[in-house]
LOVOTI-820382 format. One record per residue: z, x, y of N, C-alpha, C, O in turn. Coordinates in steps of 0.05 Angstrom, whole numbers, plus 5000, padded with zeros to 4 digits. Example, Ala and Ser with C-alpha at 12.3 -4.5 7.8 and 13.67 -1.06 7.14 Angstrom:
LOVOTI-820382
515652644886515652464910515652644934516952854934
514252574955514352734979515752585001516152685023
end
This chain:
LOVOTI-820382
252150737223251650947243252050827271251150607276
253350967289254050877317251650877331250451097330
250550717342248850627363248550827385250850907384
247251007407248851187423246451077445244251017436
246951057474244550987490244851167509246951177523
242851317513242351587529240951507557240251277555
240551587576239051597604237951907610239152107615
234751867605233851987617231351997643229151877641
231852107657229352047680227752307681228652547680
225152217685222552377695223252297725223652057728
223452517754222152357774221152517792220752757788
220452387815219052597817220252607859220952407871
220052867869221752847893219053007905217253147895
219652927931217653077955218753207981221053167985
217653347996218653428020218253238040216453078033
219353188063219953008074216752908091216852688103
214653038093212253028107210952928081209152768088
211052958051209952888032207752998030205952838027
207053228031205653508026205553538002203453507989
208253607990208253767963211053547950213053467960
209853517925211553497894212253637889211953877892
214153437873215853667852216053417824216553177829
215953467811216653347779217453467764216453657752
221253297759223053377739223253157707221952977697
225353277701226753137681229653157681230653387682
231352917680234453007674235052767664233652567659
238152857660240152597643241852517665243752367659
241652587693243152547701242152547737242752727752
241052367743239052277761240852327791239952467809
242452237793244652237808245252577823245052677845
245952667800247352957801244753147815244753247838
242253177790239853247802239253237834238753427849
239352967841238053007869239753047888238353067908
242153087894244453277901243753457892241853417907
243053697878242354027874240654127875240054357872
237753767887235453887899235553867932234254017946
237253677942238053707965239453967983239054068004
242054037954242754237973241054577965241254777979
239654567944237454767950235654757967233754887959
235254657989233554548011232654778011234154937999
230054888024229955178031230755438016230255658026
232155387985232055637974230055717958229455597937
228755947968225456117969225556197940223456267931
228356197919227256267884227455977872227455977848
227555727885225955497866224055327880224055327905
222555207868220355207880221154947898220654947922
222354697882222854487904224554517927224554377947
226854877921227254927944225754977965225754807983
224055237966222655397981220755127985220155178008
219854947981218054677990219854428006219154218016
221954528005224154288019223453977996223753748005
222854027972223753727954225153697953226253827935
226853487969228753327950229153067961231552997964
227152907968227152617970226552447949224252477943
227852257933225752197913224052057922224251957944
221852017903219351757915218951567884217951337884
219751707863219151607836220351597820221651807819
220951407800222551607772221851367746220551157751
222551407727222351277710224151317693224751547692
225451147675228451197650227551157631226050967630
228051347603228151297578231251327563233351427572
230851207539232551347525232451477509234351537494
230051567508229551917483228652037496226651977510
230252307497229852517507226552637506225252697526
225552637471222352627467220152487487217852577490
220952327496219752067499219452117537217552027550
221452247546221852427572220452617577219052627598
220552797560219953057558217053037560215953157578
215152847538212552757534211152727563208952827568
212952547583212052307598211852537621209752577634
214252707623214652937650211453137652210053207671
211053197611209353357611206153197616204253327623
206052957611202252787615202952767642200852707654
205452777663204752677686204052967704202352947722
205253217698204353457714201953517707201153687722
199453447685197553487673195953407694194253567700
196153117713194853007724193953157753195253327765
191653077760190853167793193252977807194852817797
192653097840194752987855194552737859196552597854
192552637868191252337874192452147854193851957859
191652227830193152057804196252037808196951807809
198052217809200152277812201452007839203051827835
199852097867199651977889200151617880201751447887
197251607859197451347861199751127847199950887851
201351297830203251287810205851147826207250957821
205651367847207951397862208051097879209850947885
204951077885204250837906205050587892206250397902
204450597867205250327855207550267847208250047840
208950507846212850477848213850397870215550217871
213050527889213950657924211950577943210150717952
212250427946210550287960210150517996212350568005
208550598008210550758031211751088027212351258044
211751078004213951348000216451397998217451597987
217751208009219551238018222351298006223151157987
223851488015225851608009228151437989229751288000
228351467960229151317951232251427947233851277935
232951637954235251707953238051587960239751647943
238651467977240751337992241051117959243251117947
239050977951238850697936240350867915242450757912
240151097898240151227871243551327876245351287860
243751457901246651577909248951297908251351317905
247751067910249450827925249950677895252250607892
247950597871248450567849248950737825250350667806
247950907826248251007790251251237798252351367780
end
């Protein structure tokens, strides 16, 4: 049986004041935060109408299950928890976009 190695990311993007989250899932981390960028401001999704699309977080699997699980125990959480998640990735917050656009 062929071997197959998948990428998936949970992550999670904010508006630029760091107000409001947003927590996704995709296979394609790259592409994602380009179509949350250029939804900036559009009022029928929600990380639009909130201006998300900086990342601050993310994490990779390679089972899709294993994604899906991780996306769903992390929106379960209060904000603070979430906050602190972010803190121990992201030190700052800070905009991890440029780093994700420049490698993957």
């Amino acid at each position: 049986m062929k071997s197959l190695h998948h990428n998936y990311f949970v992550y999670i993007v904010a508006n630029p004041s760091r107000s409001t989250i947003y927590i996704g899932i995709t296979n394609d981390l790259k592409r994602r935060l380009w179509e949350h960028y250029e939804n900036r401001g559009v009022r029928k999704t929600f990380a639009g109408r909130y201006h998300c699309y900086e990342l601050v977080y993310y994490e990779r699997f390679q089972m899709v299950k294993q994604a899906i699980a991780r996306e769903k125990e992390i929106k379960k959480w209060r904000r603070e928890k979430k906050d602190r998640l972010i803190q121990s990735f992201n030190p700052g917050f800070k905009n991890l976009n440029p780093e994700i656009w420049e490698t993957c």
